[in-house]
Short mmCIF file of the C-alpha atoms (twelve columns), coordinates in Angstrom:
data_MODEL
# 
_entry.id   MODEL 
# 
loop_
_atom_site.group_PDB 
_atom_site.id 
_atom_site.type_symbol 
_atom_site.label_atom_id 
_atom_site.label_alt_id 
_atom_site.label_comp_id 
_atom_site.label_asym_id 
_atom_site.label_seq_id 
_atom_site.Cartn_x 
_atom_site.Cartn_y 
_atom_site.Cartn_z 
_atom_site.pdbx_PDB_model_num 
ATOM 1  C CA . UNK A 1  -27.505 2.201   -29.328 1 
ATOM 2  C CA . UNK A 2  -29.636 -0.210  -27.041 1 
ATOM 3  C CA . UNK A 3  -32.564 1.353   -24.789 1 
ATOM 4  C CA . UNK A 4  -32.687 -0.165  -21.647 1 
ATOM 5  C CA . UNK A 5  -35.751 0.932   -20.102 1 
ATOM 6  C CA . UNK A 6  -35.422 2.331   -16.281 1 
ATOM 7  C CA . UNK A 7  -37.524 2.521   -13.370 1 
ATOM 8  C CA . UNK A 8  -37.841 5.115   -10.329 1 
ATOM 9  C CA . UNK A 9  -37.621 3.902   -7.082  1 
ATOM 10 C CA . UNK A 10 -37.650 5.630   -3.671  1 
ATOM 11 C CA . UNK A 11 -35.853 5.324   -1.150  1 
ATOM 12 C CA . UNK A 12 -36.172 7.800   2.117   1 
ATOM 13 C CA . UNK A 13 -32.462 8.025   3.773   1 
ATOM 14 C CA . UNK A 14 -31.511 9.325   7.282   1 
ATOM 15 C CA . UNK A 15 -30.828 12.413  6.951   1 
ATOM 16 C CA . UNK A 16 -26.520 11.513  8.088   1 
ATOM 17 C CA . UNK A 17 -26.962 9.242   5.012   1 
ATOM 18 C CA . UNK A 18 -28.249 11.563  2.921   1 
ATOM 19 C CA . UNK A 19 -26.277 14.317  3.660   1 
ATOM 20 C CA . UNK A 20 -22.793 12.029  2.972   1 
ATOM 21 C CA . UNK A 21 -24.329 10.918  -0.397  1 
ATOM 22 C CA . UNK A 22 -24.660 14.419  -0.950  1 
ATOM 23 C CA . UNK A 23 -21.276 15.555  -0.077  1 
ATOM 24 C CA . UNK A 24 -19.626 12.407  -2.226  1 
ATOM 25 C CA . UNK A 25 -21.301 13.320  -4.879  1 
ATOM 26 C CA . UNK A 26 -20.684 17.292  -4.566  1 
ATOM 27 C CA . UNK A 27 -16.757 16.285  -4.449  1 
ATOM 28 C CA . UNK A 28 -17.271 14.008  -7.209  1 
ATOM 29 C CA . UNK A 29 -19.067 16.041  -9.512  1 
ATOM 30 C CA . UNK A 30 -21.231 13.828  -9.966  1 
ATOM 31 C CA . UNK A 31 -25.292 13.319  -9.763  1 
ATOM 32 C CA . UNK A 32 -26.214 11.604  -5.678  1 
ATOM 33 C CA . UNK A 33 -28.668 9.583   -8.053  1 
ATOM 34 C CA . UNK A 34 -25.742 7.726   -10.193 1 
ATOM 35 C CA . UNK A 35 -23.612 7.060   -6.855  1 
ATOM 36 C CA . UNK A 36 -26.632 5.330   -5.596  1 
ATOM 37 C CA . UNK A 37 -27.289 3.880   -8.510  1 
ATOM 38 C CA . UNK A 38 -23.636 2.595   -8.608  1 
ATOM 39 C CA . UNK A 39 -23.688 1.140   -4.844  1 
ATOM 40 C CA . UNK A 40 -27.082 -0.820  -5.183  1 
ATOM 41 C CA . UNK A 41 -25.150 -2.162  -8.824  1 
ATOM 42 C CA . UNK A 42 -22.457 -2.995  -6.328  1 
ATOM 43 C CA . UNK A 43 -24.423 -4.771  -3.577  1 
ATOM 44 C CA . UNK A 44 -26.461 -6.866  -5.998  1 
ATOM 45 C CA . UNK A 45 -23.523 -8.204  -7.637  1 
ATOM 46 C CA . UNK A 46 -21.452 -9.015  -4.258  1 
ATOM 47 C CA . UNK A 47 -24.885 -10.398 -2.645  1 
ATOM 48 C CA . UNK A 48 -24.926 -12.847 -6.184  1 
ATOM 49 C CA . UNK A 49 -21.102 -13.834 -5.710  1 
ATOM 50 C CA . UNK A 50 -21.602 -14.405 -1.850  1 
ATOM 51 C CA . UNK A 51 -24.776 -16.937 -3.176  1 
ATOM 52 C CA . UNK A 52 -22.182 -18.788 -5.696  1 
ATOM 53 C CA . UNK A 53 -20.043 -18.748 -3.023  1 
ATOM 54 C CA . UNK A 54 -22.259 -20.538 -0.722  1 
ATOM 55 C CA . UNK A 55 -23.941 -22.786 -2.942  1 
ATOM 56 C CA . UNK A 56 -20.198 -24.236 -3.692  1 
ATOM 57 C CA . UNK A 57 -19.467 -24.527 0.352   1 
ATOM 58 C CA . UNK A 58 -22.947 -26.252 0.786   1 
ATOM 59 C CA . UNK A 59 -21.861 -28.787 -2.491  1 
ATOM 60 C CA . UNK A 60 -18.507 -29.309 -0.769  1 
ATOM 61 C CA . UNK A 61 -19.640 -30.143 2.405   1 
ATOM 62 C CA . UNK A 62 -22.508 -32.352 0.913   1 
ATOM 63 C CA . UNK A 63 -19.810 -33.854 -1.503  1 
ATOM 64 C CA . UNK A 64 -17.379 -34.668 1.693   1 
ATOM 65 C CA . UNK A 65 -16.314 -37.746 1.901   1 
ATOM 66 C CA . UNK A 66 -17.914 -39.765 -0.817  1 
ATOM 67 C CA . UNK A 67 -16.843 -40.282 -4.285  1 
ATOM 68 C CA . UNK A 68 -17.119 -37.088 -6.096  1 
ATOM 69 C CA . UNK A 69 -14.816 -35.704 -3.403  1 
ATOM 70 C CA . UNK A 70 -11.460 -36.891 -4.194  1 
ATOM 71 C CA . UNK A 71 -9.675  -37.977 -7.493  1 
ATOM 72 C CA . UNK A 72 -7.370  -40.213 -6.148  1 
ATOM 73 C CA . UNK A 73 -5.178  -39.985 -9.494  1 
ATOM 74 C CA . UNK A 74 -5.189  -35.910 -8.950  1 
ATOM 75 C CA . UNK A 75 -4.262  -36.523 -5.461  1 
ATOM 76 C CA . UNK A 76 -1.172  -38.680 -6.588  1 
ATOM 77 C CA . UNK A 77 -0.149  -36.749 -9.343  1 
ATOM 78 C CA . UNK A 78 0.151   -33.510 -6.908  1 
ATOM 79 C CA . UNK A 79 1.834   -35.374 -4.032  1 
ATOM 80 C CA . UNK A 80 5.430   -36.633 -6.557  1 
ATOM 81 C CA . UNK A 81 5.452   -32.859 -6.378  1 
ATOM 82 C CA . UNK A 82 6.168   -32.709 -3.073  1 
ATOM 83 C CA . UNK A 83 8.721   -35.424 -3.644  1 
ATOM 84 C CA . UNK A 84 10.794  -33.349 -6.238  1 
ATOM 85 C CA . UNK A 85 13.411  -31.340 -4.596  1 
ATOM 86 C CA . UNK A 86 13.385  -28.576 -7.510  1 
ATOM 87 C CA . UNK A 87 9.440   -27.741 -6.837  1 
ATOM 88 C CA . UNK A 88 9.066   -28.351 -3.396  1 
ATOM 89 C CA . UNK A 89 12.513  -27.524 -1.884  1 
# 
């Protein structure tokens, strides 16, 4: 079994926070500690897919327009699709 080594860290809630961390975690039967745990696990990963995301929009739009932003043999291959009654009715 691998030992990941863990650190404390505090963080002071409002007390409406707080109290429906507490309550979630009463109904869950579960430790408040592991559902925070589990929502900053959550945010870091959406906040890293959001920065993929936008480091793809931000190569797009630098892309647009020059060569790297068409393959004109793609483009025709997809377009005799539209031309065949059986895919593209």
């Amino acid at each position: 079994m691998k030992i990941v080594a863990t650190h404390n860290f505090h963080v002071p809630l409002p007390e409406p926070v707080y109290a429906r961390l507490r309550d979630l975690a009463q109904r869950q039967h579960r430790p408040a500690t592991q559902l925070a745990k589990q929502a900053v696990e959550y945010w870091l990963e959406e906040q890293e897919r959001l920065a993929v995301h936008e480091e793809i929009a931000a190569y797009a739009a630098q892309q647009a327009g020059s060569a790297a932003d068409l393959d004109e043999e793609l483009e025709s291959a997809s377009l005799e699709h539209f031309d065949d009654p059986e895919i593209c009715p």
